[in-house]
C-alpha positions in Angstrom: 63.4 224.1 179.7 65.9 224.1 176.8 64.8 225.9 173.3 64.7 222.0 171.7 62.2 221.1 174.9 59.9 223.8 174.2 60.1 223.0 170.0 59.3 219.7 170.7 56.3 220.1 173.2 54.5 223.0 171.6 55.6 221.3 168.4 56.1 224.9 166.4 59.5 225.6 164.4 62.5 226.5 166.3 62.9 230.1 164.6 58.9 230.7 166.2 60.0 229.5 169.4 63.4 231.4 169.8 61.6 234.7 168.5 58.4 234.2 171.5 61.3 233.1 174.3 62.8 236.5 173.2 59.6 238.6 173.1 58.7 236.8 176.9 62.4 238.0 178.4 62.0 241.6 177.2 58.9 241.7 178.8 60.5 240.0 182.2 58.3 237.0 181.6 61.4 234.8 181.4 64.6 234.7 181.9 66.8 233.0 178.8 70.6 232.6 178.4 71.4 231.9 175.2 74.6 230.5 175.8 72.8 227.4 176.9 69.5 227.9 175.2 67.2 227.2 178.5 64.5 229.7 179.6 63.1 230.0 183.1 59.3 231.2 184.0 59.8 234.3 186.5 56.2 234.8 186.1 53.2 232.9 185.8 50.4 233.7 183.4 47.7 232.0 185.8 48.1 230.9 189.5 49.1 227.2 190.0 45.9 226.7 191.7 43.8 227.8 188.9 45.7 225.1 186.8 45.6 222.6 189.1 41.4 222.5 189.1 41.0 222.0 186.0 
């Protein structure tokens, strides 16, 4: 997702949302090229099957 997709689905301020993309790449959560502004989930949080039951 692009830095404007994430501002406009989580709805929070585009400084918030560049600062937490950040924070998630240092910790290898994500991977983000700036030169483009997308970010890309390495790592999910909760298994996709977890998600899907609810």
């Amino acid at each position: 997702m692009t830095r404007e997709e994430l501002k406009n689905t989580t709805g929070i301020g585009g400084a918030y949302i560049l600062h937490s993309v950040q924070e998630l790449a240092k910790v290898g959560l994500l991977e983000y090229d700036m030169d483009t502004g997308t970010a890309k989930l390495k790592k999910r949080l909760f298994p996709k099957k977890a998600i899907e039951e609810k």
